[in-house]
Phi, psi and omega in degrees: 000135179285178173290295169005286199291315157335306192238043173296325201210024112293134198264132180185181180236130167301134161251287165209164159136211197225124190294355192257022157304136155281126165259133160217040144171177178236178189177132202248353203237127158259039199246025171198027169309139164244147176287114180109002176264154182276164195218127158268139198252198195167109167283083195267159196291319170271002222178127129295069181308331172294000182279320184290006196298322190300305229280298138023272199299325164329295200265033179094023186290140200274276190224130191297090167294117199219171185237346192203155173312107215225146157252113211239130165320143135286153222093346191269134163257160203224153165216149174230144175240163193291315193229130166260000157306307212250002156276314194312281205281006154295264162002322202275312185298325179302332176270317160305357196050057186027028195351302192307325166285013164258327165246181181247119190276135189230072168315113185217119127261187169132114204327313163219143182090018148314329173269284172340274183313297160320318168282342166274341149318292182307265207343334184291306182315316180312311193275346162292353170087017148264173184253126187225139162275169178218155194206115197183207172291325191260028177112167168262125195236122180213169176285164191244097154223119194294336162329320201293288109096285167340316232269139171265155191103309176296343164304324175282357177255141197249141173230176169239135178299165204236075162319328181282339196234045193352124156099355190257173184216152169241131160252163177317120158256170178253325189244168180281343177209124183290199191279170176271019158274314185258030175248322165265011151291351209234337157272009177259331166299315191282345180288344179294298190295004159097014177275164200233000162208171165187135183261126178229151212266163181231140178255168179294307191299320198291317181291330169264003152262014174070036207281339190237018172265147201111010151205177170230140176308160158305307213233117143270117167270052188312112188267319185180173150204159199248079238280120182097344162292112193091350198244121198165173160314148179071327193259260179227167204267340192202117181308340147321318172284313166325313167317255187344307173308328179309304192305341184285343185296300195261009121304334189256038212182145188283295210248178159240154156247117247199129186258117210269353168300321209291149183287338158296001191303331198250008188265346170314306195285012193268356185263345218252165195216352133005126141266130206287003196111288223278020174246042173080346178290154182295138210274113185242353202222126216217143166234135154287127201143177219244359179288148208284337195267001156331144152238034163190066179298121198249099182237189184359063181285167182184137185300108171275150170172128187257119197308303171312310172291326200045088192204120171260178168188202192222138161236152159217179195236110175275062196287129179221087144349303163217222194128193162262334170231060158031114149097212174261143170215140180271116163238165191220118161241167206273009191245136176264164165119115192322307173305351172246020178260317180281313166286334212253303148358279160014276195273300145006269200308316189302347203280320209279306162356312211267351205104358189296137143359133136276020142298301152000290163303317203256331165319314224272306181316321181278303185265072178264182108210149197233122173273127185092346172243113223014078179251103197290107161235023122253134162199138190247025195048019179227308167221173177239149150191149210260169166208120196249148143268005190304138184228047188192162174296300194320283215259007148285311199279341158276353185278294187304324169294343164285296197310325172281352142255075171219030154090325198339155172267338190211131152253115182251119204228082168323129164201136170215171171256162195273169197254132152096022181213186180300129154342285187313326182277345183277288191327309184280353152284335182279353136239044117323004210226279196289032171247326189250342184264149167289323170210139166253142176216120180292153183215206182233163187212228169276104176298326191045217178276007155313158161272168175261000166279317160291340184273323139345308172299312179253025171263324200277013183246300179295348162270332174290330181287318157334318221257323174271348187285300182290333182050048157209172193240126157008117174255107193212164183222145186247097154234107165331298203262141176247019159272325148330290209284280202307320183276326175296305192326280207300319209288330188291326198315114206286189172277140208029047179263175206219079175283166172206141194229099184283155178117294187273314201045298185243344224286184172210053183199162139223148224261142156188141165055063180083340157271143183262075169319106197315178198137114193220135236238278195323292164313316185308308187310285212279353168272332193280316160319323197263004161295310212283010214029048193274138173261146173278146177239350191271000000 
């Protein structure tokens, strides 16, 4: 692609060179510079790249992207745009050839249930006979098709097959939602691979660096949000910006979907810009929820379990005015816990927005599995164990509570908190753990630049505080190391227990003092069974 053409519909200023330069590819880090990539430069709060601009143009920069008055080599060519945050992803889409205008795109926030409700989603779509990527927290999920391939940039990603996802590859992400460089190389991938939609998880930090901006979704979703959560150094400054970032997903989205239940609800709308209908406007914003101003009224719900299986899950009733189905349907989803009730709602509506089948829906719902998310990958008929990603108070105390319809006589509950994130969520997992679990034993997870004795220390104040609440004292154990921990739960383990192992969920790694250690929660578990000579029934 020439520069011309790159920057046909960016507002910038030419500085120098020649516009019939070829570009073949972008790049923002200059520690992955390619000869012939355009380089956006980013006065980052640690780091300035425009100080790096000759050496930059040295090593084969196509074109300068700068924000400020910068000394760029003759020869180089050059543009300067007001904000170079809010130029990569225009520039990213414009190079990719707008991926995002080929397929019909779909955008989920929200503090919890995003992966979930995104895999609930695809999945609806698959059995509606579309083809869909997923772009999110398990990775970028696309069909293994060699076209994607095409794609520039895809060479350098390493994938894998997708078990939860027959025929299909994952590739790894470091964030739940990537850079805007690599969010439209990854719809570009998935329009090579023949896809006709694609759902993505949007984190808040991805709306408050502009990671998805250069295009607006079809579909925006809000599942909820979760007040102390997220709020810190590195993240957001006020749960008001928080607000504001959520909200922004479904500002950035044609239609919205609004969970009318969540207790944060009127401070939300306050952000959302949308129109519900009720100022006379054409109606874009639809709410879901068991609440009277619902367009998708959620009644008689009720706790399912399959006796053969020993398997729960939630059925309810999906009341609509209008839609593609009218009136009423009955779902059933295979995840237990009122809240995944809600998740499942969601994914529902936007399906029902599109035309999707409610075979279709009750199909998707039904034949799920999400890796890391109650994902059972033991089970002998004597105890079982799960491995969740819940890492926050919020989405432990729904886990372990779900966990109980599944009958356990002991729920025994590995956990740990990340290092280099919020207070608050370790306190409030160590106490969620020692109020819903029988016995807990803390562990180490992503330390990050912490020690695991301070992140330890204040995990060990929410069971004390749990422990005055209850006016008894806690039955929990301190194992460092989590393959330690993960192998006693088991090696201890009575008839019928229920271990669930928090934190990690898909990940395969654990992060400390800048490194990544190999680790996978899920592989561990079933290699330390098939030591013990255990038979898996999963």
């Amino acid at each position: 692609m020439k520069i011309k053409d790159l920057i046909r519909n960016i507002p910038c200023t030419w500085l120098q060179g020649s516009p019939e330069t070829e570009v073949t590819g972008l790049c923002h880090d200059n520690r992955k510079l390619r000869p012939g990539d355009a380089f956006i430069c980013v006065a980052g709060a640690r780091f300035d790249t425009h100080a790096l601009a000759a050496e930059i143009a040295a090593g084969g920069a196509s074109l300068l992207v700068v924000e400020k008055d910068t000394s760029i080599p003759a020869g180089t060519a050059a543009i300067r745009v007001e904000d170079s945050r809010l130029a990569c992803p225009l520039l990213a889409a414009a190079f990719y050839g707008h991926p995002a205008e080929k397929l019909v795109t779909v955008g989920i926030t929200g503090s919890k249930g995003k992966t979930t409700t995104t895999h609930m989603l695809a999945q609806i779509l698959r059995c509606g006979g579309k083809t869909v990527g997923t772009l999110g927290t398990n990775g970028a999920i696309m069909p293994d098709r060699p076209e994607r391939n095409n794609v520039p940039g895809a060479d350098e990603k390493e994938s894998h097959p997708c078990g939860e996802t027959p025929g299909s590859v994952v590739y790894e992400l470091d964030n739940t939602t990537p850079d805007p460089i690599e969010v439209q190389m990854y719809l570009a991938m998935m329009v090579q691979a023949g896809c006709t939609h694609a759902v993505v998880e949007v984190s808040s930090q991805a709306m408050k660096q502009h990671r998805v901006d250069g295009f607006t979704f079809d579909y925006g979703i809000w599942t909820n949000i979760e007040e102390g959560d997220h709020i810190g150094p590195g993240e957001h400054k006020d749960f008001a910006e928080y607000l504001s970032c959520k909200a922004g997903l479904i500002n950035h989205s044609r239609i919205g979907f609004i969970n009318a239940d969540d207790p944060h609800l009127e401070a939300f709308l306050r952000y959302v810009t949308l129109s519900d209908g009720s100022d006379g406007k054409e109606k874009k914003l639809y709410f879901f929820g068991t609440s009277d101003r619902a367009d998708y009224r959620l009644s008689d719900w009720e706790e399912t379990f399959d006796p053969q299986e020993k398997k729960p899950g939630i059925a309810f009733r999906v009341t609509a005015a209008e839609g593609a189905h009218p009136g009423s349907v009955q779902l059933t989803a295979a995840f237990p816990g009122r809240f995944n009730m809600y998740n499942a709602a969601a994914a529902y509506c936007a399906a029902d927005r599109m035309g999707i089948p409610v075979s279709a829906a009750c199909d998707g719902l039904t034949h799920l599995q999400i890796r890391g998310r109650f994902d059972i990958v033991f089970d002998n008929g004597h105890f079982r164990v799960c491995v969740d990603f819940a890492h926050n108070g919020y989405s432990t105390r729904n886990h372990l509570q779900a966990l109980r319809e599944y009958r356990p006589k002991r729920i025994v509950c590995v956990f740990s908190a990340d290092g280099n994130r919020s207070v608050y969520r370790r306190t409030e997992m160590g106490e969620a753990s020692a109020k819903l679990a029988d016995f807990s034993i803390v562990t180490e997870g992503h330390n990050r630049f912490e020690t695991f004795e301070a992140i330890c220390t204040d995990i060990l104040r929410g069971i004390e505080s749990a422990e005055k609440k209850l006016g008894h004292k806690a039955d929990y154990w301190v194992i460092p190391n989590r393959e330690t921990a993960i192998r006693f739960a088991i090696e201890t383990a009575r008839e019928g227990d229920f271990i669930t192992i928090l934190g990690l969920g898909h990940e395969t790694y654990q992060e400390e003092n800048g490194k990544k250690y190999p680790h996978a929660d899920i592989e561990y578990v079933r290699r330390v069974c098939d030591g013990l000579g255990l038979k898996n029934r999963v």
